[in-house]
TORKOL-4160 file (C-alpha; in steps of 0.2 Angstrom, whole numbers, padded with zeros to 4 digits, m for minus):
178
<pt num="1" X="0204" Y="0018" Z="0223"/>
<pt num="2" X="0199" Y="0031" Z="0235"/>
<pt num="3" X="0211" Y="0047" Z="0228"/>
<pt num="4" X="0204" Y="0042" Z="0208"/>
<pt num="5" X="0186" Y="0045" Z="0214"/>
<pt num="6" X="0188" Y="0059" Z="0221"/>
<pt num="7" X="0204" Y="0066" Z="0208"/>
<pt num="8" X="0193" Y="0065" Z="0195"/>
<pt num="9" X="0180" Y="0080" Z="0200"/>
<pt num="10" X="0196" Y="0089" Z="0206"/>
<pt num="11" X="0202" Y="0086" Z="0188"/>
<pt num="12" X="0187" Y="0090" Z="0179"/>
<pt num="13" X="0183" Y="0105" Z="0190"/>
<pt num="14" X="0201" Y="0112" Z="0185"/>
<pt num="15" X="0197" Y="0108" Z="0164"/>
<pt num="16" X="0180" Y="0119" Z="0166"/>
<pt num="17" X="0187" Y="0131" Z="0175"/>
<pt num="18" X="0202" Y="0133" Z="0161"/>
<pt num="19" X="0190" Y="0133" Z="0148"/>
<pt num="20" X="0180" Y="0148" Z="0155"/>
<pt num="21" X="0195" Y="0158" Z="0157"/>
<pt num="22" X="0201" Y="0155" Z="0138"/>
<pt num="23" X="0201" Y="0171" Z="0129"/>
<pt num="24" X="0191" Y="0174" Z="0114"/>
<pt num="25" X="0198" Y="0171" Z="0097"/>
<pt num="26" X="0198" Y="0188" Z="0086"/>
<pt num="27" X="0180" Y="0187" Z="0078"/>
<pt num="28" X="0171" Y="0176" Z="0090"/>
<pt num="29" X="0155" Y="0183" Z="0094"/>
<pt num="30" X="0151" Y="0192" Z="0108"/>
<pt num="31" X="0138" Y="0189" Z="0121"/>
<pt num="32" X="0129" Y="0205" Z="0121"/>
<pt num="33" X="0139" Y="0212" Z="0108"/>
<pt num="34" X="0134" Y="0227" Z="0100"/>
<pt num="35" X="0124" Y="0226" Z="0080"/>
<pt num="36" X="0121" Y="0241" Z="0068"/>
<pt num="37" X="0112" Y="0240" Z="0053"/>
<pt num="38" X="0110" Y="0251" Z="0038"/>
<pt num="39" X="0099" Y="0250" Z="0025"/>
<pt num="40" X="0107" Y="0254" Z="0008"/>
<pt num="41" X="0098" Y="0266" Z="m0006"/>
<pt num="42" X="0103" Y="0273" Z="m0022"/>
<pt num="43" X="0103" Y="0292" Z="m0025"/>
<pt num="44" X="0084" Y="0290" Z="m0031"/>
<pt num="45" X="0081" Y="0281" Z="m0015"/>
<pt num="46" X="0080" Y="0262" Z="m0021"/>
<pt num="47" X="0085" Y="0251" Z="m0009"/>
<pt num="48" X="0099" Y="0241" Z="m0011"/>
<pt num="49" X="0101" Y="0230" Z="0003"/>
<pt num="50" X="0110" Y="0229" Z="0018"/>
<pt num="51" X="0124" Y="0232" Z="0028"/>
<pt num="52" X="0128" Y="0225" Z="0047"/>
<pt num="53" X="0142" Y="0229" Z="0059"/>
<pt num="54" X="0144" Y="0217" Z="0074"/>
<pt num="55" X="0157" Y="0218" Z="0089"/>
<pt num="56" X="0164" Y="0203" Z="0090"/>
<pt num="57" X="0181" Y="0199" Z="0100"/>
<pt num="58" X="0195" Y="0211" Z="0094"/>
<pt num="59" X="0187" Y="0218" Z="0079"/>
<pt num="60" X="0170" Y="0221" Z="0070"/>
<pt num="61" X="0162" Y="0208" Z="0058"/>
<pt num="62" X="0155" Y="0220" Z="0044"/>
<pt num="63" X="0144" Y="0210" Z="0033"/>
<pt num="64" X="0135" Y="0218" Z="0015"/>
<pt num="65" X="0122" Y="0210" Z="0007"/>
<pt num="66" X="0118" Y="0220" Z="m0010"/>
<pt num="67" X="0103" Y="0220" Z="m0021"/>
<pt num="68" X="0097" Y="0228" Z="m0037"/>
<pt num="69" X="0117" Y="0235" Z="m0041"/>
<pt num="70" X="0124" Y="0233" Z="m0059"/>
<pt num="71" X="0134" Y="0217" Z="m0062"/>
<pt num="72" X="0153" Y="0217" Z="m0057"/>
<pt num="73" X="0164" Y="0222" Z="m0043"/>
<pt num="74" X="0163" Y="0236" Z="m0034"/>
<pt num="75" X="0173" Y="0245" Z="m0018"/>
<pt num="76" X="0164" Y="0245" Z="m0004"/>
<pt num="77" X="0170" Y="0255" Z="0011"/>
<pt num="78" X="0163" Y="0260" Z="0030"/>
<pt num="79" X="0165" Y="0283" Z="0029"/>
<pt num="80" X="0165" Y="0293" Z="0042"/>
<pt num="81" X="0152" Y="0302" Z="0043"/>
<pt num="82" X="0133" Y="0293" Z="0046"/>
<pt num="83" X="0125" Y="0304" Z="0032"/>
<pt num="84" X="0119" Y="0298" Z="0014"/>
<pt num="85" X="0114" Y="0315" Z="0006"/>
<pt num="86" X="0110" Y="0310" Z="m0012"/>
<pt num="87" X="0114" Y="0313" Z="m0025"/>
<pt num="88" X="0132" Y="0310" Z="m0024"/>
<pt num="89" X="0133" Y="0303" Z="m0004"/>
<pt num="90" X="0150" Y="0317" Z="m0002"/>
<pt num="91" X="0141" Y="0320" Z="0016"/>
<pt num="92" X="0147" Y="0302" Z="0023"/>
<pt num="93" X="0166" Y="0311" Z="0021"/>
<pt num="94" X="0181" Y="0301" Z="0019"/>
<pt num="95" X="0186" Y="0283" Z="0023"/>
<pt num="96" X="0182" Y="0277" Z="0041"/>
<pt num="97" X="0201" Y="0278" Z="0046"/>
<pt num="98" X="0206" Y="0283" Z="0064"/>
<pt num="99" X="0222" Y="0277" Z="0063"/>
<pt num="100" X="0227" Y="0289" Z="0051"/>
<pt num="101" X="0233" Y="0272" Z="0039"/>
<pt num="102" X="0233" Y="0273" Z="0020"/>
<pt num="103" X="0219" Y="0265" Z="0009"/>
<pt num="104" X="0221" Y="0246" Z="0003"/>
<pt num="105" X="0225" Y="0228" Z="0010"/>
<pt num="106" X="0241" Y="0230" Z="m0006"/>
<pt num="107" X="0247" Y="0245" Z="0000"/>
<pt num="108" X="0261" Y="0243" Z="0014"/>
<pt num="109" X="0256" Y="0258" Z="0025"/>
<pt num="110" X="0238" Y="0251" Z="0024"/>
<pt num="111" X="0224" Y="0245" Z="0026"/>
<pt num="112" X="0215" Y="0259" Z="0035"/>
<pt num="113" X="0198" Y="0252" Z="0045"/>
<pt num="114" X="0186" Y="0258" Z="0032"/>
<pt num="115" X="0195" Y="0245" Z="0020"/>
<pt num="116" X="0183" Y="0231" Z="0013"/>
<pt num="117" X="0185" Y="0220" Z="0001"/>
<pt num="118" X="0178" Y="0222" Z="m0016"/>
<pt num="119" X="0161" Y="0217" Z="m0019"/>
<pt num="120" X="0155" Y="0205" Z="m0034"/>
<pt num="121" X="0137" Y="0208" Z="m0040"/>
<pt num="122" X="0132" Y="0193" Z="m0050"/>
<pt num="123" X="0121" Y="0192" Z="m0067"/>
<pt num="124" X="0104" Y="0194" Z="m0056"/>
<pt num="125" X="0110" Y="0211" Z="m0045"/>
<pt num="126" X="0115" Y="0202" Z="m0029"/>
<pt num="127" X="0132" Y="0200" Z="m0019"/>
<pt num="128" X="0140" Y="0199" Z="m0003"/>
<pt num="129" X="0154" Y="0203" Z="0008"/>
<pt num="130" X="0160" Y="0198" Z="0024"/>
<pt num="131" X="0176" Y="0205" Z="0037"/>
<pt num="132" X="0182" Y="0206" Z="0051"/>
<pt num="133" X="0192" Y="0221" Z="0056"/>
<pt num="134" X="0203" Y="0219" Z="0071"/>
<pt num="135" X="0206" Y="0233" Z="0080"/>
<pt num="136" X="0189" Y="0243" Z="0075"/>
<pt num="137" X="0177" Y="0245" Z="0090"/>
<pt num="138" X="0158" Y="0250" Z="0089"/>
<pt num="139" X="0162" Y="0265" Z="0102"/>
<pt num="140" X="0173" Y="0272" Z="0086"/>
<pt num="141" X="0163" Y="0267" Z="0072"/>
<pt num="142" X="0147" Y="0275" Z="0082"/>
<pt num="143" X="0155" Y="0290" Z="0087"/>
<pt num="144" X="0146" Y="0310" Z="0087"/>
<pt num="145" X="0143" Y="0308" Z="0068"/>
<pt num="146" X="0143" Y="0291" Z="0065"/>
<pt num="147" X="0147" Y="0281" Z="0051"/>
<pt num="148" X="0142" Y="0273" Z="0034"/>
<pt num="149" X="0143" Y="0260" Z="0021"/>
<pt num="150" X="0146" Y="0264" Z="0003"/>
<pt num="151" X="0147" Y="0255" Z="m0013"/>
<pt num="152" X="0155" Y="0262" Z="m0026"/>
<pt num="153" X="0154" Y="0260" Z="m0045"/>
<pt num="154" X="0170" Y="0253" Z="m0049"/>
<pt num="155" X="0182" Y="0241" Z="m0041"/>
<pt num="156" X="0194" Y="0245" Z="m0027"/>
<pt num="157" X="0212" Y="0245" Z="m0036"/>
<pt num="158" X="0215" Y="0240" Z="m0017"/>
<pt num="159" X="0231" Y="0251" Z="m0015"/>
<pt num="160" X="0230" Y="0271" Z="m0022"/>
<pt num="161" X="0226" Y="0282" Z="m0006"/>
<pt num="162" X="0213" Y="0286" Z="m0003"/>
<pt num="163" X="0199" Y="0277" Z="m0010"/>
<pt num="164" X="0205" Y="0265" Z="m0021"/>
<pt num="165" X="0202" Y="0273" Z="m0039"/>
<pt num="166" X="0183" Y="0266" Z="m0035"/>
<pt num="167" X="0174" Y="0279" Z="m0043"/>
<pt num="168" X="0155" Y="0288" Z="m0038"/>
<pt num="169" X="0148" Y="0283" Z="m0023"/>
<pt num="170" X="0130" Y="0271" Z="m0030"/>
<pt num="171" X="0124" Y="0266" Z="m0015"/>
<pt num="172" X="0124" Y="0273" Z="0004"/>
<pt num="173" X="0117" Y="0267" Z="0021"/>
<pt num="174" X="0119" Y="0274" Z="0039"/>
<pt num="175" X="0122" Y="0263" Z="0052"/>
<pt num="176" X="0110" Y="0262" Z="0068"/>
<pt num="177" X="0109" Y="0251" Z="0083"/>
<pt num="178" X="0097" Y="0240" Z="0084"/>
């Protein structure tokens, strides 16, 4: 009777100690992770929503929530370069892609890390989007010129390097800390 007594805070001891050495699972938050936000504007300055990136274990949980954009599906990609100079946004460069990988989830040399999936506006202007990119790191996506979200005005084919045949940039939005 002895040894049970005192095996069982041994025991119990030993299952909270496993449990705080588990490693996180690929898109667990973070304590203390890092969030930018960006606020999302039209080339005659509208907003139209929001964009957030989080670091979260192994990756960064980009999440989009769009307002006031025409109906249907759009691309929507993280660039390279945190600068929305309307009217066409050409100053936020190219895809985020620092691992030099091709454009879309259906193309076999891809995706690159800029790489979202496509973005469903409803009837009433609204939509979101939601991933997490294992492998992308806030120190990467926060680098010397920083990064932005776009939405473009046509769908992401999700394949043709390197954007995806998704057409004029609509809506831009630097990403901060904060």
């Amino acid at each position: 009777m002895r040894m049970m007594v005192m095996a069982g805070p041994v025991l119990f001891g030993a299952l909270l100690g496993a449990c705080g050495e588990r490693e996180p699972v690929v898109g667990e938050p973070l304590a203390g992770g890092r969030i930018a936000t960006a606020t999302m504007r039209t080339a005659t300055g509208m907003e139209a929503g929001r964009a957030t990136a989080r670091e979260v274990a192994g990756g960064v949980r980009f999440t989009l929530d769009a307002r006031g954009v025409p109906a249907g599906m759009h691309g929507a990609h993280v660039h390279a370069v945190g600068r929305c100079d309307a009217p066409g946004f050409e100053s936020a460069g190219g895809h985020w892609n620092p691992t030099a990988a091709k454009h879309g989830a259906n193309n076999p040399q891809g995706p690159h890390l800029g790489d979202l999936p496509n973005l469903t506006i409803g009837e009433d202007g609204r939509g979101t989007l939601a991933l997490t990119m294992a492998g992308a790191t806030m120190a990467g996506l926060l680098d010397a010129d920083g990064a932005a979200m776009l939405i473009h005005a046509a769908a992401d084919d999700l394949q043709t390097d390197p954007s995806g045949n998704s057409g004029a940039r609509i809506a831009c939005g630097v990403f901060q800390l904060g």
